[in-house]
PyMOL Python script that loads the backbone (N, CA, C, O; Angstrom):
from pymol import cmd

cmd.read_pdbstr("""\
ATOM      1  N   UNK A   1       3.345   7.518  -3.710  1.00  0.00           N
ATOM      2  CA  UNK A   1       2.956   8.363  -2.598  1.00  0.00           C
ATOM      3  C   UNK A   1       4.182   9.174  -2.183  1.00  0.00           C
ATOM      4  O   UNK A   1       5.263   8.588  -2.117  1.00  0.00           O
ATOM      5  N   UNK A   2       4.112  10.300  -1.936  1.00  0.00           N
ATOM      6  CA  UNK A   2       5.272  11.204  -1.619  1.00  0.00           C
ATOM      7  C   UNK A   2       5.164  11.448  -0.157  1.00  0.00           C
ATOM      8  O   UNK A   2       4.232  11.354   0.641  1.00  0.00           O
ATOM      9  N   UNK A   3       6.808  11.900  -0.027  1.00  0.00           N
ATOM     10  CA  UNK A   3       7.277  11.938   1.597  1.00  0.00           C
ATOM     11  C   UNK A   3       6.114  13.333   2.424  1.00  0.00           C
ATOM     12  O   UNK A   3       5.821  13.366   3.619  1.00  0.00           O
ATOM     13  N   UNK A   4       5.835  13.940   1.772  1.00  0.00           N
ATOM     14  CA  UNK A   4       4.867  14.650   1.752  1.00  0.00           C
ATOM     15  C   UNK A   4       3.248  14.350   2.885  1.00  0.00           C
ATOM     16  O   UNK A   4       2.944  14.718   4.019  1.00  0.00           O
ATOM     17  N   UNK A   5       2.682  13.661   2.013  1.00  0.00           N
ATOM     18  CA  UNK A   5       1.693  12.706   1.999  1.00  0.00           C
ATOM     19  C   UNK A   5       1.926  11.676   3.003  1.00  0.00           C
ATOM     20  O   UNK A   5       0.921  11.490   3.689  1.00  0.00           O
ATOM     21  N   UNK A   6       3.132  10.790   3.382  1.00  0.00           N
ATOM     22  CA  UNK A   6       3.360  10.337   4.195  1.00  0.00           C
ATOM     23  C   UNK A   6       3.581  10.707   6.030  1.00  0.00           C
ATOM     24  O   UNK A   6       3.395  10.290   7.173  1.00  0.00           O
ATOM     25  N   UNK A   7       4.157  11.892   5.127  1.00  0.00           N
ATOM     26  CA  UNK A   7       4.303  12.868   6.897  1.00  0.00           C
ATOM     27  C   UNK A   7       2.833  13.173   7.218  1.00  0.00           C
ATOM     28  O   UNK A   7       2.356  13.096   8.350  1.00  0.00           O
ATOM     29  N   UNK A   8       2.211  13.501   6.191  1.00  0.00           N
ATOM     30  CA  UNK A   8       1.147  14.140   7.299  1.00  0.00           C
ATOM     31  C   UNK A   8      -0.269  12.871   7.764  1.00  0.00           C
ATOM     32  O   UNK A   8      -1.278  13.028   8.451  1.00  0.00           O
ATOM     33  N   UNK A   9       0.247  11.709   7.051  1.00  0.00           N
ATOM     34  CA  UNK A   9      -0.626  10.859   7.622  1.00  0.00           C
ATOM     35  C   UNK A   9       0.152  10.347   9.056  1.00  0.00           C
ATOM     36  O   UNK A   9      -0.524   9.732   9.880  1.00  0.00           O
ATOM     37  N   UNK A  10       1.391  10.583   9.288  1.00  0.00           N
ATOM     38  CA  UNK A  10       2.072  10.684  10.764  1.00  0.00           C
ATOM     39  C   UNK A  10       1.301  11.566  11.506  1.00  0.00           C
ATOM     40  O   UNK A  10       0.632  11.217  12.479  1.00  0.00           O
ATOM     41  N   UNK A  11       1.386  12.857  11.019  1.00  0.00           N
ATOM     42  CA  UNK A  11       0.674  13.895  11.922  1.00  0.00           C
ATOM     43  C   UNK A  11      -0.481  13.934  12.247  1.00  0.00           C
ATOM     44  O   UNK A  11      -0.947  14.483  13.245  1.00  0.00           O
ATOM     45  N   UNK A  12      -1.255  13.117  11.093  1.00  0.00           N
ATOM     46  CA  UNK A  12      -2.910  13.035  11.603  1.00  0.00           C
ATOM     47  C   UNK A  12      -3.141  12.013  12.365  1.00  0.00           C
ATOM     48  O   UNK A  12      -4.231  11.900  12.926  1.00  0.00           O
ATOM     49  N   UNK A  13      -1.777  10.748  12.568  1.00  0.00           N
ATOM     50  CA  UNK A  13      -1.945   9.956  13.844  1.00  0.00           C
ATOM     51  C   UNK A  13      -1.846  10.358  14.400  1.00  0.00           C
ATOM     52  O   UNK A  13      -2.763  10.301  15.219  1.00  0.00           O
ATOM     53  N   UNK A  14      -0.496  11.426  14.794  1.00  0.00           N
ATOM     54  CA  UNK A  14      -0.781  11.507  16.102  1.00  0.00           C
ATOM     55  C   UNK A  14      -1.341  13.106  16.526  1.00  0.00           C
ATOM     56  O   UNK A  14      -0.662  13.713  17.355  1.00  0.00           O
ATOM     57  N   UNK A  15      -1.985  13.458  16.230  1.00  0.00           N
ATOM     58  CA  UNK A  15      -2.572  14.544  16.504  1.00  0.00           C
ATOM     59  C   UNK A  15      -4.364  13.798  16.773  1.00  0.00           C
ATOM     60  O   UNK A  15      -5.330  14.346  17.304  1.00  0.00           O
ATOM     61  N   UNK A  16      -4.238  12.140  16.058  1.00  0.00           N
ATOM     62  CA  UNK A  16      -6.032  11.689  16.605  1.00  0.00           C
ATOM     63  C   UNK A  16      -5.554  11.571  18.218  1.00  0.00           C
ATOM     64  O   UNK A  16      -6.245  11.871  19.191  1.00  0.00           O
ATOM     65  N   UNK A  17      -4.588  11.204  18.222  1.00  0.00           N
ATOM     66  CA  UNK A  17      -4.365  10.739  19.959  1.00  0.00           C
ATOM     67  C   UNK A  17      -3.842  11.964  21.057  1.00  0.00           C
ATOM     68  O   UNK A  17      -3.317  11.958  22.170  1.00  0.00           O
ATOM     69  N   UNK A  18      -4.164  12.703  20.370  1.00  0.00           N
ATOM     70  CA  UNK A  18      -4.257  14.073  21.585  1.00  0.00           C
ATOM     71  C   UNK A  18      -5.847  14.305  22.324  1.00  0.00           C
ATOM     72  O   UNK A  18      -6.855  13.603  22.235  1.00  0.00           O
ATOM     73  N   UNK A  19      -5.684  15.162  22.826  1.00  0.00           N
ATOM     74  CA  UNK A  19      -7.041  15.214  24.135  1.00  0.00           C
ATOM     75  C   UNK A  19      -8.119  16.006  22.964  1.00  0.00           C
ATOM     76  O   UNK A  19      -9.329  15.782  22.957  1.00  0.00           O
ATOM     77  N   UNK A  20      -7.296  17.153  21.801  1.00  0.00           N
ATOM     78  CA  UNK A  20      -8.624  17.711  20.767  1.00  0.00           C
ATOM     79  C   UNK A  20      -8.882  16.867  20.160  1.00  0.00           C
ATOM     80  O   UNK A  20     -10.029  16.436  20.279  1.00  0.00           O
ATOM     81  N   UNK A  21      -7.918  16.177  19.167  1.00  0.00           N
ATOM     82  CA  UNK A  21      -8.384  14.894  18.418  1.00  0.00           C
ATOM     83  C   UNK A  21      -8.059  15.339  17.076  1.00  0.00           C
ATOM     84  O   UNK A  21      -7.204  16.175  16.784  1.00  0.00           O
ATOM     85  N   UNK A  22      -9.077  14.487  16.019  1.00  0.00           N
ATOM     86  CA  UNK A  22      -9.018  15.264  14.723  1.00  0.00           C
ATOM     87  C   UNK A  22     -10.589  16.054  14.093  1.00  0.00           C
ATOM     88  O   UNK A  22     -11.661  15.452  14.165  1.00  0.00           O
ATOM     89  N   UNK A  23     -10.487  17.243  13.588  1.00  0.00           N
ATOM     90  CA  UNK A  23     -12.038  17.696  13.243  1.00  0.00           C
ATOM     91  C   UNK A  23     -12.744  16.790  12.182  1.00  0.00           C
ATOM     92  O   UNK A  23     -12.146  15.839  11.678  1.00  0.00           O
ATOM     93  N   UNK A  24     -13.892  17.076  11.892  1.00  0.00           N
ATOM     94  CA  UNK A  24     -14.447  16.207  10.885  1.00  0.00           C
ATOM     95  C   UNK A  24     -13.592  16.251   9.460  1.00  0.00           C
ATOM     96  O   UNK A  24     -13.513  15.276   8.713  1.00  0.00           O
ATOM     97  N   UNK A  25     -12.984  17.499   9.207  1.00  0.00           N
ATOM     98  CA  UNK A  25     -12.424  17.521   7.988  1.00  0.00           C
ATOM     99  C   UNK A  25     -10.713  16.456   8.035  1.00  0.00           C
ATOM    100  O   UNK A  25     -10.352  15.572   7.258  1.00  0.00           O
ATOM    101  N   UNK A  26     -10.115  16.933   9.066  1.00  0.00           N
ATOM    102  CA  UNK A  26      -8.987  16.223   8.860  1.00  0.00           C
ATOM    103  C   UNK A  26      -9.410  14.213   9.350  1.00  0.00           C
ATOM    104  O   UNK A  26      -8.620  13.284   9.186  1.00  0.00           O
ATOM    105  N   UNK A  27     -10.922  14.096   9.969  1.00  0.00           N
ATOM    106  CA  UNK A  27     -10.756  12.648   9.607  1.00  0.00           C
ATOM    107  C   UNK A  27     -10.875  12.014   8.276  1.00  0.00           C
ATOM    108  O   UNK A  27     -10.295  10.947   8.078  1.00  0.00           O
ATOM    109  N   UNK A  28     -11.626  12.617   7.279  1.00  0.00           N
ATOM    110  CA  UNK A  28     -12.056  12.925   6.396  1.00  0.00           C
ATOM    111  C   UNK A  28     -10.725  12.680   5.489  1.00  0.00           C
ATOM    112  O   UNK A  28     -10.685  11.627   4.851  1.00  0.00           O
ATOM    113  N   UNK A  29      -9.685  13.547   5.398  1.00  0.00           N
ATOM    114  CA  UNK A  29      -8.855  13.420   5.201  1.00  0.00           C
ATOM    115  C   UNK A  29      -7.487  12.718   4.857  1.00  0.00           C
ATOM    116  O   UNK A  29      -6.797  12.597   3.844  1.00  0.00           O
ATOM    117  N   UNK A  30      -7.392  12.158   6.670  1.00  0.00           N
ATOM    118  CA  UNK A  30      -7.225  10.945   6.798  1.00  0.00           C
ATOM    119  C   UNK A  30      -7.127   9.622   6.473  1.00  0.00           C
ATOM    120  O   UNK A  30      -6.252   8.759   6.530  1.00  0.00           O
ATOM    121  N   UNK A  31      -8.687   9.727   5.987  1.00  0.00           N
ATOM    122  CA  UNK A  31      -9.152   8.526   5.474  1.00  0.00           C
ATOM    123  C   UNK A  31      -8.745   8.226   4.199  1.00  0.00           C
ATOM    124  O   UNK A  31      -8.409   7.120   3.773  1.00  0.00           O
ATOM    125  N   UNK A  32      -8.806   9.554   3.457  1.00  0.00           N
ATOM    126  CA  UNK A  32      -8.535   9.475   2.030  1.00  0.00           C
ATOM    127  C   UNK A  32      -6.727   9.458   1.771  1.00  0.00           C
ATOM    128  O   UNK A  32      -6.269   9.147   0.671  1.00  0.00           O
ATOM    129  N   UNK A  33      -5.913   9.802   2.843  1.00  0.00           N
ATOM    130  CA  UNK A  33      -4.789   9.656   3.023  1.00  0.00           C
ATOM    131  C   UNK A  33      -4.202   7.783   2.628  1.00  0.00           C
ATOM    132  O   UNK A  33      -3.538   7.188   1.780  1.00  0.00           O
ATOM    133  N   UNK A  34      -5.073   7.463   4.027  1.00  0.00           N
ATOM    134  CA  UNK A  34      -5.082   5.932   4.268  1.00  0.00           C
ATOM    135  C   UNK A  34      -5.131   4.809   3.289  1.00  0.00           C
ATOM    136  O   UNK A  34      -4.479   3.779   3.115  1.00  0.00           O
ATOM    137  N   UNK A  35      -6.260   5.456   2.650  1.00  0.00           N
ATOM    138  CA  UNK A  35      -6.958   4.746   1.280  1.00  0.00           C
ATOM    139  C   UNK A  35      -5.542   4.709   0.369  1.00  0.00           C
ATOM    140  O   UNK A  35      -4.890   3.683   0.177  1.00  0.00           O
ATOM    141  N   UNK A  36      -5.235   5.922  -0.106  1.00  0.00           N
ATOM    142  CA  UNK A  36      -4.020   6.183  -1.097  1.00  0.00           C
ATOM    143  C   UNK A  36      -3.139   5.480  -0.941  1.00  0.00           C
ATOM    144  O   UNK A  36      -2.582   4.940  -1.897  1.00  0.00           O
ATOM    145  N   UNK A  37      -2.762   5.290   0.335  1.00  0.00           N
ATOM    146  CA  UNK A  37      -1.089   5.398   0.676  1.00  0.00           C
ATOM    147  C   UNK A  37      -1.402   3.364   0.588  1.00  0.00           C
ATOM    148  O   UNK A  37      -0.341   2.830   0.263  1.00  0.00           O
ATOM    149  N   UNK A  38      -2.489   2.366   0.791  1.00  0.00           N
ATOM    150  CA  UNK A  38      -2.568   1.676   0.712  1.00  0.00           C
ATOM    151  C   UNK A  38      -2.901   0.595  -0.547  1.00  0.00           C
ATOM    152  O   UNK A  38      -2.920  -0.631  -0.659  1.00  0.00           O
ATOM    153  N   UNK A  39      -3.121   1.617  -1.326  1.00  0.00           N
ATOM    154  CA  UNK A  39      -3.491   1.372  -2.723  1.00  0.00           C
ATOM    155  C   UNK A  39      -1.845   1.393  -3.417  1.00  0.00           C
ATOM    156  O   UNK A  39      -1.438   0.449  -4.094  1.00  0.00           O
ATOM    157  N   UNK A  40      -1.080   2.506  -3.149  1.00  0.00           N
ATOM    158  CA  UNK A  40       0.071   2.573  -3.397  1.00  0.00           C
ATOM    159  C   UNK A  40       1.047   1.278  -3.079  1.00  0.00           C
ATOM    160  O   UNK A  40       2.001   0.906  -3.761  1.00  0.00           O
ATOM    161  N   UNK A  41       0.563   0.712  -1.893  1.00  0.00           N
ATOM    162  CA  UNK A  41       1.240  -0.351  -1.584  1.00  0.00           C
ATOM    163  C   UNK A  41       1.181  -1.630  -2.395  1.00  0.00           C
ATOM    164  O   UNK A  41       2.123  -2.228  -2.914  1.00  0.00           O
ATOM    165  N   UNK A  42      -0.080  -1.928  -2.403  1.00  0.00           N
ATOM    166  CA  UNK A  42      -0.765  -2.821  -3.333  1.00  0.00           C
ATOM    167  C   UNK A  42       0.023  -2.920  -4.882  1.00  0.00           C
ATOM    168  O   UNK A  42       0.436  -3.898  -5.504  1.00  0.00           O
ATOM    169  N   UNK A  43       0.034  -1.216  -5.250  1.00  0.00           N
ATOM    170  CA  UNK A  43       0.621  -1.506  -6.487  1.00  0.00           C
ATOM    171  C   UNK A  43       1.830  -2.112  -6.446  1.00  0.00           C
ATOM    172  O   UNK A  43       2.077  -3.085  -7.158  1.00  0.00           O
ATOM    173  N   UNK A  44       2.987  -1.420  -5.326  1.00  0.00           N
ATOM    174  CA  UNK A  44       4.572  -1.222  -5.559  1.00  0.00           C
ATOM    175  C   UNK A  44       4.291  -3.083  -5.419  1.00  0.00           C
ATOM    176  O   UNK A  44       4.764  -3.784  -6.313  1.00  0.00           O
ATOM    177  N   UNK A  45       3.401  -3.844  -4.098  1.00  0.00           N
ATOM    178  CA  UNK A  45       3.633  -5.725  -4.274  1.00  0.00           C
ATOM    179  C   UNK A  45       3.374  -6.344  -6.028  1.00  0.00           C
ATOM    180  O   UNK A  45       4.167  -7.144  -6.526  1.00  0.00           O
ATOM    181  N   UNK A  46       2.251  -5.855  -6.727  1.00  0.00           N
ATOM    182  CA  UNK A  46       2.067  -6.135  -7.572  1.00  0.00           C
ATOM    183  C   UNK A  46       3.363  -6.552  -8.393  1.00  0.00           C
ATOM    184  O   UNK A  46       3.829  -7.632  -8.755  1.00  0.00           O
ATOM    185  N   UNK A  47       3.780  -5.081  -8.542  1.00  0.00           N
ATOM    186  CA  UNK A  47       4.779  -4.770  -9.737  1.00  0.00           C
ATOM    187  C   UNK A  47       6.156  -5.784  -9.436  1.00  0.00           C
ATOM    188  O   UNK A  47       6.867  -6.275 -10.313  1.00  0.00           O
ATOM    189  N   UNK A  48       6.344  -5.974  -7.739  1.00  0.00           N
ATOM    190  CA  UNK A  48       7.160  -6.660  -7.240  1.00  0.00           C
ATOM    191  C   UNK A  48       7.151  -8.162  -7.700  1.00  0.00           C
ATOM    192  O   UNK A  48       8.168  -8.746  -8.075  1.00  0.00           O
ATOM    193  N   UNK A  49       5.865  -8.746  -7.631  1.00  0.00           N
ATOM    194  CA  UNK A  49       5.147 -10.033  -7.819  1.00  0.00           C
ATOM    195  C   UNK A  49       5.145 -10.318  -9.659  1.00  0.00           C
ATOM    196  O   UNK A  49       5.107 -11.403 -10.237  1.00  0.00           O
ATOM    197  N   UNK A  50       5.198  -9.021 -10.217  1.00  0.00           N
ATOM    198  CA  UNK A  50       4.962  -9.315 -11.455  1.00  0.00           C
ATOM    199  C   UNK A  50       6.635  -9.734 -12.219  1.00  0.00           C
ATOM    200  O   UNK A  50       6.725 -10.377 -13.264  1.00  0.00           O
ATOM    201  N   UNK A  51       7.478  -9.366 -11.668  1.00  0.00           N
ATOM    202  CA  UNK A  51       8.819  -9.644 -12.017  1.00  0.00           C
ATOM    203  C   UNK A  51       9.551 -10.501 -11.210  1.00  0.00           C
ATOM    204  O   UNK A  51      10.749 -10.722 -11.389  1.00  0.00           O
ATOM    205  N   UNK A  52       8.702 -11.124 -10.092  1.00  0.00           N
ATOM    206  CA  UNK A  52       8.986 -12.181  -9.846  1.00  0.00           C
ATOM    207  C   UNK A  52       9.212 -13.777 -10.606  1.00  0.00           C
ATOM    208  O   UNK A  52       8.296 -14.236 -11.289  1.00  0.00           O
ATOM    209  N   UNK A  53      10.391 -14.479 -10.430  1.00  0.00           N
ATOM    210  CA  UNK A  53      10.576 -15.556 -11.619  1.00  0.00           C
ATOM    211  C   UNK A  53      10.360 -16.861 -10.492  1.00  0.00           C
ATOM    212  O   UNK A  53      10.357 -16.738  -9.267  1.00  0.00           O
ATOM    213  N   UNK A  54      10.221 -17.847 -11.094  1.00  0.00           N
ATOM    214  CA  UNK A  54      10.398 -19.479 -10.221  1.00  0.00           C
ATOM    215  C   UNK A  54      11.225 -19.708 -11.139  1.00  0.00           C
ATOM    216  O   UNK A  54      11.121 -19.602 -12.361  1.00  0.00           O
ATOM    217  N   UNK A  55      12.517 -20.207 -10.126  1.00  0.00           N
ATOM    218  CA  UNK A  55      13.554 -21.176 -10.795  1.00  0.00           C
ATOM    219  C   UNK A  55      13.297 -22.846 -10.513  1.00  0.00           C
ATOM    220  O   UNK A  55      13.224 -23.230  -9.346  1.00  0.00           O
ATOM    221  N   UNK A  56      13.198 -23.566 -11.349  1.00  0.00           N
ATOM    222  CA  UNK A  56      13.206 -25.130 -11.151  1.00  0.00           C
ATOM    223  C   UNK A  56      14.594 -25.378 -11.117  1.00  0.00           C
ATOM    224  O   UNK A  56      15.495 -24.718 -11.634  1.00  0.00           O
ATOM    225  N   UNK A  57      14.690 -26.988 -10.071  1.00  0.00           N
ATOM    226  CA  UNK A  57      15.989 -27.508  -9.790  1.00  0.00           C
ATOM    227  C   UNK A  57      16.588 -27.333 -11.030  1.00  0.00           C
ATOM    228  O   UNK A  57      17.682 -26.768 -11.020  1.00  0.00           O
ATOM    229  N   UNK A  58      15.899 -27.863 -12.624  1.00  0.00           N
ATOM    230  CA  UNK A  58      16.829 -28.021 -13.380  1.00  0.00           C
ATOM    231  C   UNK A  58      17.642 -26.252 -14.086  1.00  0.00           C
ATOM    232  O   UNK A  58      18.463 -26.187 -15.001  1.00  0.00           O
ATOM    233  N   UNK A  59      17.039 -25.008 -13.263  1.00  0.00           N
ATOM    234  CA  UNK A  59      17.595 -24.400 -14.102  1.00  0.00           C
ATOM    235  C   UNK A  59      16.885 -23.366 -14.813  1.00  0.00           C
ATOM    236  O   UNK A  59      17.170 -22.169 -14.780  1.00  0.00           O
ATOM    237  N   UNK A  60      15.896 -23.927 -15.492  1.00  0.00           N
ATOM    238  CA  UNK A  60      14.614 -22.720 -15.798  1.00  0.00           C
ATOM    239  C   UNK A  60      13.862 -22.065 -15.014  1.00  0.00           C
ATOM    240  O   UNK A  60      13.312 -22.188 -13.920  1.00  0.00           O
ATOM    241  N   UNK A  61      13.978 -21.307 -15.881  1.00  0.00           N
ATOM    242  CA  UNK A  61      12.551 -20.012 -15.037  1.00  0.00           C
ATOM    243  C   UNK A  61      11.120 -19.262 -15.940  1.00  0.00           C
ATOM    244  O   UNK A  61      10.880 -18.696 -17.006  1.00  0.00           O
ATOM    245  N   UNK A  62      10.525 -19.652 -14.861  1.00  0.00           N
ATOM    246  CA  UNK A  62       9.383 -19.124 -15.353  1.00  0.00           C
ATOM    247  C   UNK A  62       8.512 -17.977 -14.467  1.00  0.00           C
ATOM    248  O   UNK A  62       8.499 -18.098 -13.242  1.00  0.00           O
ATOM    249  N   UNK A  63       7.980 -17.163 -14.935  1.00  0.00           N
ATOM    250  CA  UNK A  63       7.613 -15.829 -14.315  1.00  0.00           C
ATOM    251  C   UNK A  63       5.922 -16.264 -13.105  1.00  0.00           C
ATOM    252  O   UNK A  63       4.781 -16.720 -13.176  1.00  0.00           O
ATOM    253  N   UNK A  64       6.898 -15.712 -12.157  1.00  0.00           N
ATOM    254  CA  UNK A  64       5.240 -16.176 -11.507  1.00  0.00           C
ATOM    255  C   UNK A  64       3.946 -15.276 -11.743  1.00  0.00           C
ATOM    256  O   UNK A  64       3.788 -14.057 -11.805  1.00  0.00           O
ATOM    257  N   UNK A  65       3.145 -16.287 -11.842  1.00  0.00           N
ATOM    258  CA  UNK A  65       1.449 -15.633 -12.527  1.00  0.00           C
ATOM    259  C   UNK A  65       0.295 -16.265 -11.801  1.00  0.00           C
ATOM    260  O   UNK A  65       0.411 -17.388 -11.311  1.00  0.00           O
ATOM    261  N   UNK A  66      -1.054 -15.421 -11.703  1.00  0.00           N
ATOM    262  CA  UNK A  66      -1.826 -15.581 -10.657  1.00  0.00           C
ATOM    263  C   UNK A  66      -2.687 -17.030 -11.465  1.00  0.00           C
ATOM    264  O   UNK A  66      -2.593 -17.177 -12.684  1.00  0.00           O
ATOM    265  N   UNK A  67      -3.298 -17.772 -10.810  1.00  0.00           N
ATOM    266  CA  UNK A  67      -3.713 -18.904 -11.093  1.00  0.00           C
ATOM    267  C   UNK A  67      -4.624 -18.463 -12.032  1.00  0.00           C
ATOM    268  O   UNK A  67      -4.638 -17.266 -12.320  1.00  0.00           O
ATOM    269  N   UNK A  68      -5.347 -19.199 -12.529  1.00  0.00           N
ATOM    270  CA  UNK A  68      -6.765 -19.235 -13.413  1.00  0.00           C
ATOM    271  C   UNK A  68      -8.091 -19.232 -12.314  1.00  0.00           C
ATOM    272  O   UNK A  68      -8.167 -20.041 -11.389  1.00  0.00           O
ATOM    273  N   UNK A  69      -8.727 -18.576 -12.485  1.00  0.00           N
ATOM    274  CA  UNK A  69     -10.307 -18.343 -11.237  1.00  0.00           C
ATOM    275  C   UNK A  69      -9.148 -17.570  -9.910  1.00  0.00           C
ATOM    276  O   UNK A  69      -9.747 -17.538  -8.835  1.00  0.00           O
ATOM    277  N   UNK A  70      -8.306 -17.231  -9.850  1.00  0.00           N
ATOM    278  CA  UNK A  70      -7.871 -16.927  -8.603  1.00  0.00           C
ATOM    279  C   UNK A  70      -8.413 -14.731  -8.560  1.00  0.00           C
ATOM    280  O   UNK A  70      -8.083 -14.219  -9.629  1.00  0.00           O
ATOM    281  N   UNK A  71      -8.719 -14.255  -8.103  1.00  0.00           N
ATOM    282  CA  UNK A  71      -8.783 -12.952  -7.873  1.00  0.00           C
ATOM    283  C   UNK A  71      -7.629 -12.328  -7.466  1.00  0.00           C
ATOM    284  O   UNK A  71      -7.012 -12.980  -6.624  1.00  0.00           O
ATOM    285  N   UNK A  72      -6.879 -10.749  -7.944  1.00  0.00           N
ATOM    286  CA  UNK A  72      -5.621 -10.324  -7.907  1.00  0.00           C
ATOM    287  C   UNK A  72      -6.011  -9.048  -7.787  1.00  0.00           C
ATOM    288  O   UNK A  72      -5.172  -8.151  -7.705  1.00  0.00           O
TER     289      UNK A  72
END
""", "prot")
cmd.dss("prot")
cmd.show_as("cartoon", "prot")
cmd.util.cbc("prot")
cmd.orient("prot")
């Protein structure tokens, strides 16, 4: 998500909390802002989680991975 994209989901906060508000298009907008910028997040934990290691007392490591039946 770019600094871009980020600013103007600032601006469409706070421009909902003024006395005009936001029109149908910029909630619209918004939303699809919201959606993105949260999906983006999701990925950057993923990728975080995916190069994540467990070290045991003795020393080894093994890469942490989502259980078996677990949803990710």
């Amino acid at each position: 998500m770019t600094q871009e994209k980020i600013a103007r989901i600032n601006e469409l906060a706070r421009k909902s909390k003024t006395p005009e508000g936001l029109t149908d298009a910029e909630k619209a907008e918004q939303q699809a802002l919201r959606r993105e910028y949260v999906e983006a997040c999701k990925r950057s934990l993923k990728s975080q989680l995916d190069a994540t290691v467990v070290v045991s007392p003795d020393g080894s490591r093994r890469p942490l991975r989502l259980q078996e039946g677990k949803k990710g």
